[in-house]
TIVO-2410 file (N, C-alpha, C; in nm, 3 decimals):
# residues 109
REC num residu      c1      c2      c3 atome chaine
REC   1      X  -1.017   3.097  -0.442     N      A
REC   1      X  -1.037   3.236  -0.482    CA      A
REC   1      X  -0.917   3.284  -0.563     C      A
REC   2      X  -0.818   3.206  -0.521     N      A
REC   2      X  -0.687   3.324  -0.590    CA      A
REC   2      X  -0.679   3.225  -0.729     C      A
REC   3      X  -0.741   3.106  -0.798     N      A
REC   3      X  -0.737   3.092  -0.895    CA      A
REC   3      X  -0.857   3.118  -0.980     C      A
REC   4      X  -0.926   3.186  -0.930     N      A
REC   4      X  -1.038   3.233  -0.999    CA      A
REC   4      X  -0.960   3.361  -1.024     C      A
REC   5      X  -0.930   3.439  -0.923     N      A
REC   5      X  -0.905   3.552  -0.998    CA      A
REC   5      X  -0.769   3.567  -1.085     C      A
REC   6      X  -0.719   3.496  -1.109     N      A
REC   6      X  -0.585   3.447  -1.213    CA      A
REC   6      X  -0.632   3.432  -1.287     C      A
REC   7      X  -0.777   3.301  -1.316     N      A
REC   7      X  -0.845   3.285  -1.410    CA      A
REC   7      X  -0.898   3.404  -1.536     C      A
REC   8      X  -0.977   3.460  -1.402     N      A
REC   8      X  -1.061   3.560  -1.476    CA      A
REC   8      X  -0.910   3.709  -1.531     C      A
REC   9      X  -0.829   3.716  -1.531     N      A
REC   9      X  -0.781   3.832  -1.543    CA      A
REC   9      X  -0.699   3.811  -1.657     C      A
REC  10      X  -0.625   3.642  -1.660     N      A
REC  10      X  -0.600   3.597  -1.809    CA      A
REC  10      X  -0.715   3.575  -1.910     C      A
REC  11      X  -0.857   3.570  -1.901     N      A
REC  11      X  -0.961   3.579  -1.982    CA      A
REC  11      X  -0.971   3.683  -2.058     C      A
REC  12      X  -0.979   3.777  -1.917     N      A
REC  12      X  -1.040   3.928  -1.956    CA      A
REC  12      X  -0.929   4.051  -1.922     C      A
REC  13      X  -0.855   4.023  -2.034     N      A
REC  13      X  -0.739   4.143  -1.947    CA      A
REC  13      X  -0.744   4.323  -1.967     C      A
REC  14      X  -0.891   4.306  -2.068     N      A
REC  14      X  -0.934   4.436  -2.074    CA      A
REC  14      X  -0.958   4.487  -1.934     C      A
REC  15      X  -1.069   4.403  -1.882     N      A
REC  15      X  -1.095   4.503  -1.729    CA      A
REC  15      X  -1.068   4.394  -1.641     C      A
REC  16      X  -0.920   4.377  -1.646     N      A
REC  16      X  -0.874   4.264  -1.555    CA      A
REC  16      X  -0.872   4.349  -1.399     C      A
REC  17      X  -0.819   4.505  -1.421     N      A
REC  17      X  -0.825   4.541  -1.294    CA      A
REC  17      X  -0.962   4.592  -1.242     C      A
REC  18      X  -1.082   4.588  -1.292     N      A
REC  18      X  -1.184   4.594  -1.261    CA      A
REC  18      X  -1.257   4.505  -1.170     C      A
REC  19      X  -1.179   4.416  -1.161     N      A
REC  19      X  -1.216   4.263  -1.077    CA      A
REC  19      X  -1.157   4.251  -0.979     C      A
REC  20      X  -1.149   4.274  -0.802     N      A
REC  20      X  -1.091   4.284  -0.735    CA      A
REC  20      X  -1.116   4.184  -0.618     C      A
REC  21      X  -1.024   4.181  -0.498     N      A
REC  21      X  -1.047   4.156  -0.377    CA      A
REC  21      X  -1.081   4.224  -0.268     C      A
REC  22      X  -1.168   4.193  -0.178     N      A
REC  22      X  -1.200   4.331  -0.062    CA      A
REC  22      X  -1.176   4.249   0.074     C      A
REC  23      X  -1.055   4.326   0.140     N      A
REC  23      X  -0.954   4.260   0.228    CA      A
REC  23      X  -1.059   4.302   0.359     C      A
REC  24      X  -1.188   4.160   0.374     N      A
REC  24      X  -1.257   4.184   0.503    CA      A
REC  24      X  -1.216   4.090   0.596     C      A
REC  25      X  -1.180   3.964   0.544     N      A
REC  25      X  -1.142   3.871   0.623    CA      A
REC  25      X  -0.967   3.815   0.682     C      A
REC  26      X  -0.953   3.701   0.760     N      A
REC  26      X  -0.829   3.751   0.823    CA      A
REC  26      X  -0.817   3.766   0.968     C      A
REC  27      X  -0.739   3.725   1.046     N      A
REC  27      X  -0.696   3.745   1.175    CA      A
REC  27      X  -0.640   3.921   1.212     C      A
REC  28      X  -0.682   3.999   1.304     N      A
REC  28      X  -0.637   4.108   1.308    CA      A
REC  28      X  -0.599   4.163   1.444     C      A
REC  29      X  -0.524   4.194   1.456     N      A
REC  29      X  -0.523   4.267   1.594    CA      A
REC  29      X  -0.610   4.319   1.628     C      A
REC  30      X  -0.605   4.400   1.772     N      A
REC  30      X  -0.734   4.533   1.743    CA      A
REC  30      X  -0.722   4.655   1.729     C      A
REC  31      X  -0.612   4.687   1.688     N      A
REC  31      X  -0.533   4.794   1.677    CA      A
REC  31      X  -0.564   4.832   1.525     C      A
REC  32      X  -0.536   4.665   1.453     N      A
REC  32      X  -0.494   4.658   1.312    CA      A
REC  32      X  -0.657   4.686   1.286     C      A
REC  33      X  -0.743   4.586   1.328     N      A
REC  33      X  -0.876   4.599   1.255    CA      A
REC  33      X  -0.940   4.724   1.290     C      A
REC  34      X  -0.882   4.819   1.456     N      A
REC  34      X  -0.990   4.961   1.433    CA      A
REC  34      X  -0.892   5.072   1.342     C      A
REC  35      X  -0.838   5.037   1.290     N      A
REC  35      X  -0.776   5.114   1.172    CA      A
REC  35      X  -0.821   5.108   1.059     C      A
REC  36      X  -0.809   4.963   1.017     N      A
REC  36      X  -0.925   4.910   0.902    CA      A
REC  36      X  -1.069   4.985   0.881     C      A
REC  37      X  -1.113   4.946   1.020     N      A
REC  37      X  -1.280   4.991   0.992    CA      A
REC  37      X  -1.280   5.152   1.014     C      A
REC  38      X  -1.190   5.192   1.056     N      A
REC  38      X  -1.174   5.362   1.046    CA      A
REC  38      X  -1.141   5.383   0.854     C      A
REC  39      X  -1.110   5.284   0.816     N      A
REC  39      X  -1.032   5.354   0.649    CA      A
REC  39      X  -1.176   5.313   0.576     C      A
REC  40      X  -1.297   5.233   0.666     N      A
REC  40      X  -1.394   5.186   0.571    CA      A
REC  40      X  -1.407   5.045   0.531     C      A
REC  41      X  -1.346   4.943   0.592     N      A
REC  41      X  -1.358   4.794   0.597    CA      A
REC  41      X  -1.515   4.782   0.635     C      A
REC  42      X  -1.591   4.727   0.569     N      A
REC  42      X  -1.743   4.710   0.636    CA      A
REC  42      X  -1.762   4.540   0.661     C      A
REC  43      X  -1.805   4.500   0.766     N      A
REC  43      X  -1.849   4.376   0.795    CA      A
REC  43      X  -1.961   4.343   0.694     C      A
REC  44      X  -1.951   4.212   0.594     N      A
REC  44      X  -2.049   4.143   0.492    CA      A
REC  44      X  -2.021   4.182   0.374     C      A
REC  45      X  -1.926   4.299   0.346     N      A
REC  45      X  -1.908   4.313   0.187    CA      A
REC  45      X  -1.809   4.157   0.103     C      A
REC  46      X  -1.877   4.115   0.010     N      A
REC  46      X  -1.863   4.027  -0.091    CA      A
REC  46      X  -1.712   4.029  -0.090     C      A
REC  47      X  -1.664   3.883  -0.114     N      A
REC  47      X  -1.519   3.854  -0.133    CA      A
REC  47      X  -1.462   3.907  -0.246     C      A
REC  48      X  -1.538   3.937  -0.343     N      A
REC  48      X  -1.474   4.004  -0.489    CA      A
REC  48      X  -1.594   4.067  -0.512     C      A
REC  49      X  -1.499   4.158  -0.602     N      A
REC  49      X  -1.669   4.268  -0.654    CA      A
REC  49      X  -1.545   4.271  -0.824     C      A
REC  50      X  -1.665   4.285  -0.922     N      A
REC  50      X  -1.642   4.319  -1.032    CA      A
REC  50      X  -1.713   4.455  -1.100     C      A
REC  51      X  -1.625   4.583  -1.109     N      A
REC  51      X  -1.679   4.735  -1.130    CA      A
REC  51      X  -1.727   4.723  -1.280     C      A
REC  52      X  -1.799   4.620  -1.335     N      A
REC  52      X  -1.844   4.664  -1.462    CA      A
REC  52      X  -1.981   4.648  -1.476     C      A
REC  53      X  -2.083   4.682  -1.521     N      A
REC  53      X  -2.197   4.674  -1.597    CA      A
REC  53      X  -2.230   4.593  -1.681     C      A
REC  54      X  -2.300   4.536  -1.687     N      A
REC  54      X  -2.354   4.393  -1.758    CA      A
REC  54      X  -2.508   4.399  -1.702     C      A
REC  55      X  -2.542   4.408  -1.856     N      A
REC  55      X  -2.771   4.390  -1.885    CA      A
REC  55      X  -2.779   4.468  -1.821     C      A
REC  56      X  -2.876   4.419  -1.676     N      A
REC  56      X  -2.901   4.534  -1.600    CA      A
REC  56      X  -2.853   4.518  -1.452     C      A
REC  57      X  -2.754   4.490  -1.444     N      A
REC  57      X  -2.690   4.483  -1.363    CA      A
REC  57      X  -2.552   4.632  -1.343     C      A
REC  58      X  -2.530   4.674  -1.240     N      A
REC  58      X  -2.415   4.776  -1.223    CA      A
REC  58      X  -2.303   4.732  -1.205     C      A
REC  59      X  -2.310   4.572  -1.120     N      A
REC  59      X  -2.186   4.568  -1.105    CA      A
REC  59      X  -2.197   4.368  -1.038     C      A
REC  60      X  -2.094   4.290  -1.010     N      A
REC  60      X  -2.125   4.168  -0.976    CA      A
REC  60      X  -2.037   4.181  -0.855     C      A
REC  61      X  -2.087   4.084  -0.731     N      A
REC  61      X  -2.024   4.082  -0.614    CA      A
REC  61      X  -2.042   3.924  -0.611     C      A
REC  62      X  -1.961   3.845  -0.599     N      A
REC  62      X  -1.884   3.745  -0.576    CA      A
REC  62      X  -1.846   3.709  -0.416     C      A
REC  63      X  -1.920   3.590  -0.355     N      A
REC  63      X  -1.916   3.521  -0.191    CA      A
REC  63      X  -1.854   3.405  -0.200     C      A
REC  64      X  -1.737   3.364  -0.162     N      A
REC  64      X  -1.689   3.243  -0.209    CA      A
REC  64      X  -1.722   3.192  -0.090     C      A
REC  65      X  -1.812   3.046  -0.105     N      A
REC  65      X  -1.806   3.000   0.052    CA      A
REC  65      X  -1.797   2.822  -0.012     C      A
REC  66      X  -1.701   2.773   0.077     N      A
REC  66      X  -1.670   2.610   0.105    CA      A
REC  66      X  -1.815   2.519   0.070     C      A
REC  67      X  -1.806   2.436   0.053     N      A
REC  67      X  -1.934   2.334   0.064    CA      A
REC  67      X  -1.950   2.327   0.193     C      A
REC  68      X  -2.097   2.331   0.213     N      A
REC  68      X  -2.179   2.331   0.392    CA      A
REC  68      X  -2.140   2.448   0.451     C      A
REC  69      X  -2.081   2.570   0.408     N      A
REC  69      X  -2.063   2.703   0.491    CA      A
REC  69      X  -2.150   2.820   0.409     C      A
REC  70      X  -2.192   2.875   0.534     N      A
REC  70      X  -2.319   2.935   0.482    CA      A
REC  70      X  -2.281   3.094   0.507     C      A
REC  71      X  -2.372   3.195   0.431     N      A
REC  71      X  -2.323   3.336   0.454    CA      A
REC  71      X  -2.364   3.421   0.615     C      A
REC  72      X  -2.299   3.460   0.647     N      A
REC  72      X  -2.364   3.509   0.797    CA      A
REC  72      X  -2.433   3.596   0.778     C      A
REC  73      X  -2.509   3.649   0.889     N      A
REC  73      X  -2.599   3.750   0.884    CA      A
REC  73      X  -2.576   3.874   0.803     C      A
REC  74      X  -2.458   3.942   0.857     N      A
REC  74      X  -2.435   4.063   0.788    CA      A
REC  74      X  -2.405   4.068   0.596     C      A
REC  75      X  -2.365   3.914   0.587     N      A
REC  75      X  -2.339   3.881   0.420    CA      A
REC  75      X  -2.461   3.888   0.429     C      A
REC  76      X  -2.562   3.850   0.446     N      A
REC  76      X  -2.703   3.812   0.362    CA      A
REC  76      X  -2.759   3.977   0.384     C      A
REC  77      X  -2.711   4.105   0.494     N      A
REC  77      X  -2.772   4.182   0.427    CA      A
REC  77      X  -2.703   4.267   0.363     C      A
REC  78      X  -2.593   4.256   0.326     N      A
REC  78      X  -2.521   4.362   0.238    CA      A
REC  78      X  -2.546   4.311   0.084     C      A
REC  79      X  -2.612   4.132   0.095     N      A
REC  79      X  -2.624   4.129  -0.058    CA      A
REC  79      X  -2.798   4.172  -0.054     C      A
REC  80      X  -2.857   4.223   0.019     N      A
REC  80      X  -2.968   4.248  -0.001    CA      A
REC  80      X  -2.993   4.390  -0.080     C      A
REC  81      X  -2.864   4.456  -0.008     N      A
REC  81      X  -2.901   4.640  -0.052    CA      A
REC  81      X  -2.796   4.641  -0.170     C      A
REC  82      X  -2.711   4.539  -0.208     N      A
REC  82      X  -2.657   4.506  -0.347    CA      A
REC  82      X  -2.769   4.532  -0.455     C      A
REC  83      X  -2.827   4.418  -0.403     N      A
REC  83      X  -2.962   4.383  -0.504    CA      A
REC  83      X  -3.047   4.520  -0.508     C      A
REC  84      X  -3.085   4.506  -0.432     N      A
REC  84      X  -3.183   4.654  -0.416    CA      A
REC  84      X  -3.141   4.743  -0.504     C      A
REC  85      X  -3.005   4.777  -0.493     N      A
REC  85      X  -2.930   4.927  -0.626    CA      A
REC  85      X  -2.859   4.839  -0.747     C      A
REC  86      X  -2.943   4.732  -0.744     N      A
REC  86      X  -2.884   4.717  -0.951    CA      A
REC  86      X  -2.768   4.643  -0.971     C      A
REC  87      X  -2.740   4.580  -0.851     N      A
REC  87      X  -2.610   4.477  -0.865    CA      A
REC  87      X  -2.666   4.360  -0.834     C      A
REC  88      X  -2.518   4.259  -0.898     N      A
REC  88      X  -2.581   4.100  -0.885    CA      A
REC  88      X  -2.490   4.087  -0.781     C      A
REC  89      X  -2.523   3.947  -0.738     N      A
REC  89      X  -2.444   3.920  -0.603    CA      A
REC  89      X  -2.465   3.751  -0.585     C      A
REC  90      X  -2.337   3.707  -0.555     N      A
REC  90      X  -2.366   3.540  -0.599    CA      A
REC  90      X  -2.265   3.486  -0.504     C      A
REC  91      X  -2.340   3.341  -0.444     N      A
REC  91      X  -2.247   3.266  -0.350    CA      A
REC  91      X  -2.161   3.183  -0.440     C      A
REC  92      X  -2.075   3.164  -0.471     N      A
REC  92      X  -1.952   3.080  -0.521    CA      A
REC  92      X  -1.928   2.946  -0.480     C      A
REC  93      X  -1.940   2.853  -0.506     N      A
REC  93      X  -1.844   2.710  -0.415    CA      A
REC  93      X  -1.774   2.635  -0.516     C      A
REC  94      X  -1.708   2.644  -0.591     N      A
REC  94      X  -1.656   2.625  -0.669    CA      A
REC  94      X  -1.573   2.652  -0.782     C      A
REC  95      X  -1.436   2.615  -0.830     N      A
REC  95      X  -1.422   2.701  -0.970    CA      A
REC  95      X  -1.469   2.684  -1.070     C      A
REC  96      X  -1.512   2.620  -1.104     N      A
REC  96      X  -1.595   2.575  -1.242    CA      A
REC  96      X  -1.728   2.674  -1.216     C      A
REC  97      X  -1.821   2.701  -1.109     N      A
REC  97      X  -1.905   2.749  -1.089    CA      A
REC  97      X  -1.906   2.894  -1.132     C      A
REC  98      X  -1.775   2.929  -1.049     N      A
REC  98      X  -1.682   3.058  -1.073    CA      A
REC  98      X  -1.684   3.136  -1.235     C      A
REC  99      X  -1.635   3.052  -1.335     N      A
REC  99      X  -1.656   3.053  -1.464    CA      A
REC  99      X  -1.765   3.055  -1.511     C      A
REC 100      X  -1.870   2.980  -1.476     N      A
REC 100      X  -1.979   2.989  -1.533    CA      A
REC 100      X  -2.051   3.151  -1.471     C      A
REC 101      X  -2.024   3.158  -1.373     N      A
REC 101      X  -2.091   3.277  -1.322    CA      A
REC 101      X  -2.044   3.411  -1.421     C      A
REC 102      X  -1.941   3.400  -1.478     N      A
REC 102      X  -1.815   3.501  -1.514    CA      A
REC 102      X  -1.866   3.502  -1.630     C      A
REC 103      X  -1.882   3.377  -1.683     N      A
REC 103      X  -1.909   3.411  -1.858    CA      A
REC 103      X  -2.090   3.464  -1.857     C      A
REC 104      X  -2.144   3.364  -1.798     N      A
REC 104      X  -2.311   3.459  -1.818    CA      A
REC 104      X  -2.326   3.559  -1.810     C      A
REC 105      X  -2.215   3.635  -1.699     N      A
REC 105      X  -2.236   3.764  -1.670    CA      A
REC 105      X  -2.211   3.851  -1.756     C      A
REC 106      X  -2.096   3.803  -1.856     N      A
REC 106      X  -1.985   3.905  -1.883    CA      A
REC 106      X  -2.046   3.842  -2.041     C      A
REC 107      X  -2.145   3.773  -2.092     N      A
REC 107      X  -2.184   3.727  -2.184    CA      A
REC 107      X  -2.174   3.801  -2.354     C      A
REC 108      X  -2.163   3.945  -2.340     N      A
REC 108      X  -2.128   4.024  -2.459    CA      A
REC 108      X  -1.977   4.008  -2.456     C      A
REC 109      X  -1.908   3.984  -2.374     N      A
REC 109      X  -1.731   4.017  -2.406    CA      A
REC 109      X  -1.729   3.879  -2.519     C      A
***
């Protein structure tokens, strides 16, 4: 993940900060994580989200998962109500994959 997003931000350094990380995962206390989910941490939101518009899409959310690891329940429904309001939403396993996902998307830049 952290060379994808190196990748993508030397590509595109117009809306390099448009491309982010969303700090869900991680070891936490429980102190640390009911603070978190008090500021709005939601269980299943996408490992990266990208805030731009592309075709008809609003916005791209990015799942990076290992070869043979699969999305858990709550990932499969937060990319459901993604989809539902006009965003794309894509499992990742790879960097090369990563790129390809980036340029189709982002296909007018």
């Amino acid at each position: 993940q952290k060379n994808c997003v190196s990748w993508f931000r030397l590509q595109y350094r117009r809306i390099a900060l448009l491309f982010f990380a969303v700090p869900n995962g991680g070891a936490r206390s429980k102190i640390e994580a009911g603070i978190m989910k008090g500021e709005g941490v939601t269980a299943g939101v996408a490992d990266t989200i990208l805030l731009y518009p592309s075709g008809p899409y609003n916005c791209l959310c990015i799942e990076f998962k290992a070869p043979g690891r699969y999305q858990e329940r709550s990932q499969k429904e937060w990319q459901a109500l993604v989809e539902a309001n006009g965003g794309k939403y894509v499992v990742c396993r790879s960097f090369e994959q990563f790129q390809d996902i980036i340029r189709e998307y982002l296909l007018d830049l």
